[in-house]
C-alpha positions as CSV (number, residue, x, y, z in Angstrom):
1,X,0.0,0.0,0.0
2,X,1.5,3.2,-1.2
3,X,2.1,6.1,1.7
4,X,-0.1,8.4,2.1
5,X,0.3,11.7,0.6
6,X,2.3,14.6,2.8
7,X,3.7,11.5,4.7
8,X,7.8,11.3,5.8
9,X,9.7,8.1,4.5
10,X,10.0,6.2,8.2
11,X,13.4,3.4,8.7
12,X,11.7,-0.1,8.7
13,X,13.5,-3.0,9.5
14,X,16.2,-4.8,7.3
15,X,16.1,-1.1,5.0
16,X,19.1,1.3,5.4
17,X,18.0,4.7,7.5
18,X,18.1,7.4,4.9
19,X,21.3,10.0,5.8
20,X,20.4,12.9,7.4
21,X,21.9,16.1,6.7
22,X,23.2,18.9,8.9
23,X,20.6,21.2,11.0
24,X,20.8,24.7,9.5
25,X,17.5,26.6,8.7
26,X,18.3,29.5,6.7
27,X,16.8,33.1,7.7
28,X,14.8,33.3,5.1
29,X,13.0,30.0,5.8
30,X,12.5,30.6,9.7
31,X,8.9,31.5,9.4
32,X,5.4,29.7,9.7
33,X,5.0,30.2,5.8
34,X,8.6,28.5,4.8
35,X,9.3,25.8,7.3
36,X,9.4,22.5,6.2
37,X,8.8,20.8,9.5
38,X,5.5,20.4,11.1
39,X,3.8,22.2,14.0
40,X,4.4,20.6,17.8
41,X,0.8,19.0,19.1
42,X,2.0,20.0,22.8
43,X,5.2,20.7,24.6
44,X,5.7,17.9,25.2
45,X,6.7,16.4,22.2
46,X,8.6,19.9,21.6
47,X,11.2,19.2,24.1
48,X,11.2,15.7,23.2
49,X,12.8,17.0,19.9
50,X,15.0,19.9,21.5
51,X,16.6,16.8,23.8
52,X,17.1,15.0,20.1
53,X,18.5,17.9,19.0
54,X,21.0,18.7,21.5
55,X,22.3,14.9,21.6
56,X,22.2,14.1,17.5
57,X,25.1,16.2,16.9
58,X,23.7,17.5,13.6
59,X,23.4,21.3,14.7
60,X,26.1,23.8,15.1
61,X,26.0,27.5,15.8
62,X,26.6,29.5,12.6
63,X,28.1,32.3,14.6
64,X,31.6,31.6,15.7
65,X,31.3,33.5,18.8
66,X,28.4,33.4,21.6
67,X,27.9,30.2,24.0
68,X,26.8,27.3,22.2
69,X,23.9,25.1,22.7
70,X,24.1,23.4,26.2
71,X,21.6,23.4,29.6
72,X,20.8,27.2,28.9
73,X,19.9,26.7,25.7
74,X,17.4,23.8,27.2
75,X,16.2,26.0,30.4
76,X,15.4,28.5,27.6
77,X,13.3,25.7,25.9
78,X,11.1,24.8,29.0
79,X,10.1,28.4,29.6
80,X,8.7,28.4,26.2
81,X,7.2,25.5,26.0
82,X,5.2,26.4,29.6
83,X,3.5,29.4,27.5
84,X,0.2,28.9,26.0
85,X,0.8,31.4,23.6
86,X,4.6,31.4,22.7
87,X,5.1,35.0,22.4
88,X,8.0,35.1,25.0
89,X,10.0,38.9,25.7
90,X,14.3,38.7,25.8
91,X,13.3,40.5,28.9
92,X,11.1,38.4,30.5
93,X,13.4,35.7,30.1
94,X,16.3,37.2,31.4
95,X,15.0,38.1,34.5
96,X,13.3,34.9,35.3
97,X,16.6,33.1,34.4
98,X,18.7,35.9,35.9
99,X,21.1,35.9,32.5
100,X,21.9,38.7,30.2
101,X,19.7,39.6,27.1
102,X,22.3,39.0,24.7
103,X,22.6,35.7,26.1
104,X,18.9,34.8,25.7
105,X,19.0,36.3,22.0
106,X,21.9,34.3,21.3
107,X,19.8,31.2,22.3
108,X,16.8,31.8,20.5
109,X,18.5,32.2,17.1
110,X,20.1,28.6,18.0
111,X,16.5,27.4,18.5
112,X,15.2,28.9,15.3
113,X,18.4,27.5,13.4
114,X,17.7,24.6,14.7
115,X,14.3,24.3,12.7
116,X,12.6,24.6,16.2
117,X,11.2,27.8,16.5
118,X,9.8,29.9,13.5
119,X,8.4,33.4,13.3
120,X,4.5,33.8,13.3
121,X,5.1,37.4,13.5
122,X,8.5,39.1,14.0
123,X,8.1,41.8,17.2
124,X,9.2,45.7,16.6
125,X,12.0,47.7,18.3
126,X,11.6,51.1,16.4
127,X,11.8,54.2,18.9
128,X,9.1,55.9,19.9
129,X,6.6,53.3,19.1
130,X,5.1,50.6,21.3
131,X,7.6,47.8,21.8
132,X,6.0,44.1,20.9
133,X,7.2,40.9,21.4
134,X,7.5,38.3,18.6
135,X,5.1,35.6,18.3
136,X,6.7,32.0,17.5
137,X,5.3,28.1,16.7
138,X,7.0,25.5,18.5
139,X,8.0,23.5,15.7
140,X,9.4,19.4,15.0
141,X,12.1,19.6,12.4
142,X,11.4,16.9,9.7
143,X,15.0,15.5,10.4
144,X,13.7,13.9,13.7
145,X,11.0,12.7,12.3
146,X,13.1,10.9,9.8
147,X,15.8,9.8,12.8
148,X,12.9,8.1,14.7
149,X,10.7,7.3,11.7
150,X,7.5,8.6,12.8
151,X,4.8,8.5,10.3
152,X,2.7,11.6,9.2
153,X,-0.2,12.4,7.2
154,X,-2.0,15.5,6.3
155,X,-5.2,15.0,6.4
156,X,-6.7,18.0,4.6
157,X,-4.8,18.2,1.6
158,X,-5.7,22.4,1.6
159,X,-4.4,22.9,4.4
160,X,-0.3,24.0,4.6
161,X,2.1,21.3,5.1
162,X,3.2,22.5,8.2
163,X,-0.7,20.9,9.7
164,X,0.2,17.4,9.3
165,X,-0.2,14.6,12.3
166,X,1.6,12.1,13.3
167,X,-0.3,8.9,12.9
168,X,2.8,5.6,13.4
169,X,6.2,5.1,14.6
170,X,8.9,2.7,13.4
171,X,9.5,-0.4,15.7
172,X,13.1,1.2,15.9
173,X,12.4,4.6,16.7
174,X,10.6,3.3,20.0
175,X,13.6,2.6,22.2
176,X,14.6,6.6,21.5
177,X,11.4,7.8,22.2
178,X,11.4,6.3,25.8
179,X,14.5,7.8,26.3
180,X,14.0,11.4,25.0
181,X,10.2,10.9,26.8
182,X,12.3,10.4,30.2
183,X,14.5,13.6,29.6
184,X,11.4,16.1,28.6
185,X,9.4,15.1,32.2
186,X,12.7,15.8,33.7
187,X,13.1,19.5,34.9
188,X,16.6,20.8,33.8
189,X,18.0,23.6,36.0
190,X,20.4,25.8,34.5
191,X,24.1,25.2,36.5
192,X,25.1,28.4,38.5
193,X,28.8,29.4,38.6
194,X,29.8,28.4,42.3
195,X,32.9,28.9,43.6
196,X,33.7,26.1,46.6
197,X,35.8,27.3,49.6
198,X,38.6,25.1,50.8
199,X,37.8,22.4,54.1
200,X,38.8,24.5,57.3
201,X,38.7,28.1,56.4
202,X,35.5,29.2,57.0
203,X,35.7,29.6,60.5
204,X,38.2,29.9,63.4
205,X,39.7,26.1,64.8
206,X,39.0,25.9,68.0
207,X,41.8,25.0,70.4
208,X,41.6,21.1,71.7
209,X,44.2,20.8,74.6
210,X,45.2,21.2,77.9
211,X,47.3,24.7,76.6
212,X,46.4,28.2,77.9
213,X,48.2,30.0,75.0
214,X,45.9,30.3,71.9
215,X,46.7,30.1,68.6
216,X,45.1,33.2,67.4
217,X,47.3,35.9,68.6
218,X,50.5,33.6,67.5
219,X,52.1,35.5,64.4
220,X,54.4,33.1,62.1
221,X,57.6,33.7,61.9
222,X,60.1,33.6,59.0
223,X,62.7,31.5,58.1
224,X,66.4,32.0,59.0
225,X,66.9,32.3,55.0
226,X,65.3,35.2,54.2
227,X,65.9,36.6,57.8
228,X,69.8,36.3,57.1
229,X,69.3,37.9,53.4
230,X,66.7,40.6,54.3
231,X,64.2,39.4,52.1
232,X,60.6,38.7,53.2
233,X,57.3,38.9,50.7
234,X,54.8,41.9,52.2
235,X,51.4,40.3,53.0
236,X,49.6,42.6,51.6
237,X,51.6,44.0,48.1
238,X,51.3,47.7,47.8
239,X,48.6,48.3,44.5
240,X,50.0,50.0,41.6
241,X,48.2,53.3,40.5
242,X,46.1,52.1,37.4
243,X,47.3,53.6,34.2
244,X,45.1,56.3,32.3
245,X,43.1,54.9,29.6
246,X,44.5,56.3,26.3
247,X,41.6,56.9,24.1
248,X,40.7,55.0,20.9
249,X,39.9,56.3,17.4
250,X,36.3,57.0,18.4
251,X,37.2,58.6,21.8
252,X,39.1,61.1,20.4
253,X,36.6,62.1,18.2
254,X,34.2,62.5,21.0
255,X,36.7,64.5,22.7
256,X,37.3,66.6,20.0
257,X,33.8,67.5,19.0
258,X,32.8,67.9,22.9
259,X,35.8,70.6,22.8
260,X,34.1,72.2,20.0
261,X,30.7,72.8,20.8
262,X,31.9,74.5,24.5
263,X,33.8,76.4,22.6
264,X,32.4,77.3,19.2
265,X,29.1,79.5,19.6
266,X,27.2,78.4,17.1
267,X,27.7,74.6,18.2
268,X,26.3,74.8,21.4
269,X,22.7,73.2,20.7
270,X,24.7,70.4,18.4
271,X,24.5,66.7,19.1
272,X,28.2,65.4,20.1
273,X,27.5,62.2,18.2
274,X,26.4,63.7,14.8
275,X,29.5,66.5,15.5
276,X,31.9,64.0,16.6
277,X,31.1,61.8,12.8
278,X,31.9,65.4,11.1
279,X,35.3,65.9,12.3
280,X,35.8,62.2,12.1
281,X,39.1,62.9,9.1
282,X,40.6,65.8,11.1
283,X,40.4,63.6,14.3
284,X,42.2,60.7,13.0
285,X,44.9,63.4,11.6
286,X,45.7,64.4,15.2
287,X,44.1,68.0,15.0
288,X,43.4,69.8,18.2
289,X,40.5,72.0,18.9
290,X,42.7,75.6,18.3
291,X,43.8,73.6,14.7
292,X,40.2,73.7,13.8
293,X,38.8,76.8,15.2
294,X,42.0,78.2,13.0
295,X,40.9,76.2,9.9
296,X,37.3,77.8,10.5
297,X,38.2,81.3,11.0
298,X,39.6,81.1,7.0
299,X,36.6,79.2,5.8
300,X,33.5,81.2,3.7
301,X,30.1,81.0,5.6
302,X,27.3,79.2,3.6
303,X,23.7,79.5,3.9
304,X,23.3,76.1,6.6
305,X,21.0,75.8,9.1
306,X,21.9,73.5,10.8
307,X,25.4,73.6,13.2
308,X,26.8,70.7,12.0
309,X,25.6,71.2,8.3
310,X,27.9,73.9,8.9
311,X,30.9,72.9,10.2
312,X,31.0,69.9,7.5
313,X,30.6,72.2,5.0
314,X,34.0,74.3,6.5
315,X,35.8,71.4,7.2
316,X,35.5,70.1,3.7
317,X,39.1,68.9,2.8
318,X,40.8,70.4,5.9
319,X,42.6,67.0,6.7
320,X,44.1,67.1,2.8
321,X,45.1,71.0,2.7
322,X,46.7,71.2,6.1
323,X,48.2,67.5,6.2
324,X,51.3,68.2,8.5
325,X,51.8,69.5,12.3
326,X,54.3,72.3,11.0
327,X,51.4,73.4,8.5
328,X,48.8,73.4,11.4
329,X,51.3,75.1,13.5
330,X,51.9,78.2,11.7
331,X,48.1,78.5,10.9
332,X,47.5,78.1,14.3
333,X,50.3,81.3,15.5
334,X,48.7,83.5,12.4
335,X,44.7,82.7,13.4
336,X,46.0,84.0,17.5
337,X,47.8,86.8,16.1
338,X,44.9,88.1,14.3
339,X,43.0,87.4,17.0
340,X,45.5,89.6,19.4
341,X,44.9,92.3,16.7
342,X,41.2,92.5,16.5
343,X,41.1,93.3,20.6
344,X,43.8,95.5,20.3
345,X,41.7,97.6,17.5
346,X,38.6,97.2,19.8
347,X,40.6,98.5,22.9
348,X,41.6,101.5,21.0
349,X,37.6,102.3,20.4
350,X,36.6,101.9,24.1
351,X,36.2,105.6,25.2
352,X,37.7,105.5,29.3
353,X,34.8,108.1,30.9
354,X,37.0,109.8,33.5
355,X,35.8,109.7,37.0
356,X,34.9,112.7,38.9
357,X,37.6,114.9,41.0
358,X,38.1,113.4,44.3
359,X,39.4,116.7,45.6
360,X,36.3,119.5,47.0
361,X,37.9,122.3,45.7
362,X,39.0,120.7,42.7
363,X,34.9,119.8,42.2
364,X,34.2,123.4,42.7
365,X,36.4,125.0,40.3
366,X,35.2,122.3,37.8
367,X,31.4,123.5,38.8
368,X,32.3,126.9,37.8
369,X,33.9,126.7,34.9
370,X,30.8,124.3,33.4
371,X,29.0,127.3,34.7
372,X,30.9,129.9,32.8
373,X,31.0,127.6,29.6
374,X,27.1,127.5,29.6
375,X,26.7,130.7,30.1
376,X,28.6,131.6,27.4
377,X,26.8,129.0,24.9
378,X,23.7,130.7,25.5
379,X,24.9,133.9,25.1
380,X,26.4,133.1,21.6
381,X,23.4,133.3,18.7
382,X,25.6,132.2,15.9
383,X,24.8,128.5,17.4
384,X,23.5,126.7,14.1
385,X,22.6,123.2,13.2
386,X,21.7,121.8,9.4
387,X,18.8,121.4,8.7
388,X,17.5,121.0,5.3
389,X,20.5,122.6,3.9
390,X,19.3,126.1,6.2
391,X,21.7,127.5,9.3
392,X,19.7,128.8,11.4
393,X,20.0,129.6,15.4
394,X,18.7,127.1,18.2
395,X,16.7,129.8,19.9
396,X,15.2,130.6,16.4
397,X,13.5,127.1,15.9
398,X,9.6,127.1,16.4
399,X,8.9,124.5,19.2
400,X,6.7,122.8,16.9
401,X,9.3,122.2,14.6
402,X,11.6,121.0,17.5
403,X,9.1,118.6,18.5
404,X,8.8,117.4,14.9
405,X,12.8,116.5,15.0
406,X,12.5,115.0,18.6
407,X,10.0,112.5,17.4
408,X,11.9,111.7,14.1
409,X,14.8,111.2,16.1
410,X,13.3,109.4,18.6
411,X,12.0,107.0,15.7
412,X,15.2,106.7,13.2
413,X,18.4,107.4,15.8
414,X,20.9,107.5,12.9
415,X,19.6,111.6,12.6
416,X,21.4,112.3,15.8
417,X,24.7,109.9,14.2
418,X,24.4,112.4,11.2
419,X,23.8,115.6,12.6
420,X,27.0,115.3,14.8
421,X,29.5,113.7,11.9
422,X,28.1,116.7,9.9
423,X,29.3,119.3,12.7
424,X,26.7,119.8,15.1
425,X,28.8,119.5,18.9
426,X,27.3,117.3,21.3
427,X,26.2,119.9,23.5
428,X,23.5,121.5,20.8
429,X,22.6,117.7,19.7
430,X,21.8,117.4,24.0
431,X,19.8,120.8,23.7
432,X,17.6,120.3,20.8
433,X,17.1,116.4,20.8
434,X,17.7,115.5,24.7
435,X,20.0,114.2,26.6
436,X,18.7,110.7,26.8
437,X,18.0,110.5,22.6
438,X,21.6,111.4,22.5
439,X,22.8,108.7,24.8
440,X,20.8,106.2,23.0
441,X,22.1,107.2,19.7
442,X,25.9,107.0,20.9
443,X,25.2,103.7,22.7
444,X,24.0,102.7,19.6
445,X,27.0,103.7,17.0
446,X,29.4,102.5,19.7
447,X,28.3,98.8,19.7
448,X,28.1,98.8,15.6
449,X,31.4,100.1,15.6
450,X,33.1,97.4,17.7
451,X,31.3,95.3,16.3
């Protein structure tokens, strides 16, 4: 009678056991849709299959570093197979097994290799969205089925392969079974890292004897060897200092672009990460934070918005145009010494307001002679300020046309500016548009020009 269809070739007796290949599931083929073995009907015919795995020899880890499959990888197994729905989180895990997370993901990927776990649906990580967990089917690989030659069948031939039964088992197959049925009721615990302390040290011996002295205050002595040369080992070594860490590629780029933005204006609000991947070239040269701040200072400012748009954008090339120390160096001396320059030309434009006299009579005889000085001003009608092209006297003005001027100055300050580059003295500007228009006006020329 011909097998039915869907079913697995089984070993029968006095036949030769078909080879079986090498446990390696693809990515590709670790989902519900691809796999080519057949959905678990309870745990416990999973773990009978992850004990067949373990002990057939036919998987190995692709990855070349990681733990390998072992009790962990079991421990790992029950937990899932304990779920009603298997839709277990790296998390969950590694606090119930009190291992890492890496470790757990490590041992998943073995389980799905191993054609024993498959995707239902695949879990998402991305920020700022709800974390889920993925959703797996406890699979048995076709290869054990094979290896113990159980018999399948599908029994609606619509439905995906991945539905089929088992139905028979070889006469062969029987003896494994039992055994691999014996290790899935047994509860694996996962071996914890225990140091043993040695017989007698735990505690204080107590003294057995007739003897008053006790051994506890008795200090051993050394021998006449090292007594004679003047050697003898310190029980307790004095602890070198530990070395400082010298930083890596990437640390120094950090360093560098955290030097930057505290001291580059305009790179204060910039992310260190995203700066420190821009100065990534001048880094690995060896530049220093003055080297770049030099290089920038010669640069032309584009139209960037953002700071480190910016800066890559200036440092374009930097690493290939200045590509020795001695180049850096003297770029470096001429970038301070036009920096020297610049304050010196500011400290020459700071006007020094003197103080007043300290001395009474000195403050008297200065009182006076403002006195005499304003007095004279206000006798003198040849006063005249510009206006419209017209001299004409201060006193002479209609005080609706000097309220006209106030409120134009008052509005645009650069008349004030003019009038006084154009002759008018300080003291008339003070009479006709106030003393406090005047102040604001020189405040505001003063910062433009050090600017």
């Amino acid at each position: 009678m011909s097998a039915p269809s869907g079913d697995i070739p089984c070993q029968r007796t006095g036949t030769q056991a078909p080879a079986l290949t090498a446990l390696a599931v693809p990515a590709a083929r670790q989902w519900i849709s691809e796999t080519t073995g057949r959905i678990a009907p309870d745990a416990y015919s999973w773990m009978q299959a992850v004990h067949w795995v373990g002990g057939s020899g036919l998987y190995e880890p692709s990855r070349s570093h990681g733990p390998k499959w072992g009790p962990t990888t079991v421990v790992i197994a029950q937990e899932m197979s304990a779920l009603a729905e298997c839709r277990p989180g790296v998390d969950y895990l590694a606090r119930k097994l009190g291992v890492a997370e890496r470790t757990v993901q490590y041992h998943l990927d073995m389980l799905r290799e191993a054609g024993l776990l498959v995707y239902r649906s695949k879990g998402t990580r991305a920020a700022g969205r709800v974390r889920l967990a993925s959703v797996f089917e406890r699979v048995i690989p076709v290869e054990f089925d094979q290896a113990l030659g159980i018999r399948t069948v599908q029994r609606d031939e619509a439905a995906p392969a991945y539905t089929r039964v088992p139905v028979g088992i070889a006469e062969q197959g029987r003896t494994l079974i039992g055994k691999l049925a014996k290790k899935a009721a047994r509860k694996v615990r996962r071996k914890r890292s225990r140091t043993r302390r040695t017989a007698g040290l735990d505690c204080t011996p107590m003294q057995v004897g007739t003897s008053t002295v006790s051994s506890t205050g008795v200090t051993p002595l050394p021998s006449e060897s090292k007594l004679a040369s003047g050697k003898k080992s310190s029980p307790t070594p004095k602890q070198q200092k530990p070395k400082a860490r010298k930083l890596n590629q990437v640390g120094r780029r950090y360093q560098l672009a955290r030097e930057l933005i505290s001291q580059v204006p305009w790179l204060g609000n910039a992310s260190v990460a995203r700066i420190a991947w821009v100065v990534r070239h001048v880094a690995d040269a060896g530049w220093s934070v003055d080297e770049v701040r030099a290089f920038l200072a010669l640069a032309a400012d584009p139209e960037a918005r953002r700071p480190s748009a910016l800066l890559a954008y200036r440092l374009k090339g930097a690493h290939l145009l200045w590509d020795t120390n001695a180049k850096r160096a003297a770029a470096v001396d001429a970038w301070r010494d036009c920096r020297k320059a610049t304050a010196g030309r500011h400290a020459e434009w700071e006007v020094q307001q003197p103080g007043p006299p300290s001395s009474r009579a000195v403050q008297r005889l200065f009182a006076e002679a403002a006195a005499a000085v304003d007095a004279q001003l206000l006798d003198d009608q040849h006063v005249t300020v510009v206006d419209a092209g017209t001299e004409l006297a201060l006193e002479d003005l209609p005080r609706d046309v000097v309220i006209d001027m106030r409120a134009a100055a008052q509005a645009d300050l650069t008349l004030i500016t003019a009038a006084l580059e154009t002759g008018m003295s300080e003291r008339d500007a003070r009479r006709l548009y106030t003393n406090q228009l005047v102040d604001r006006a020189l405040r505001t020329w003063k910062e433009k020009t050090y600017v």
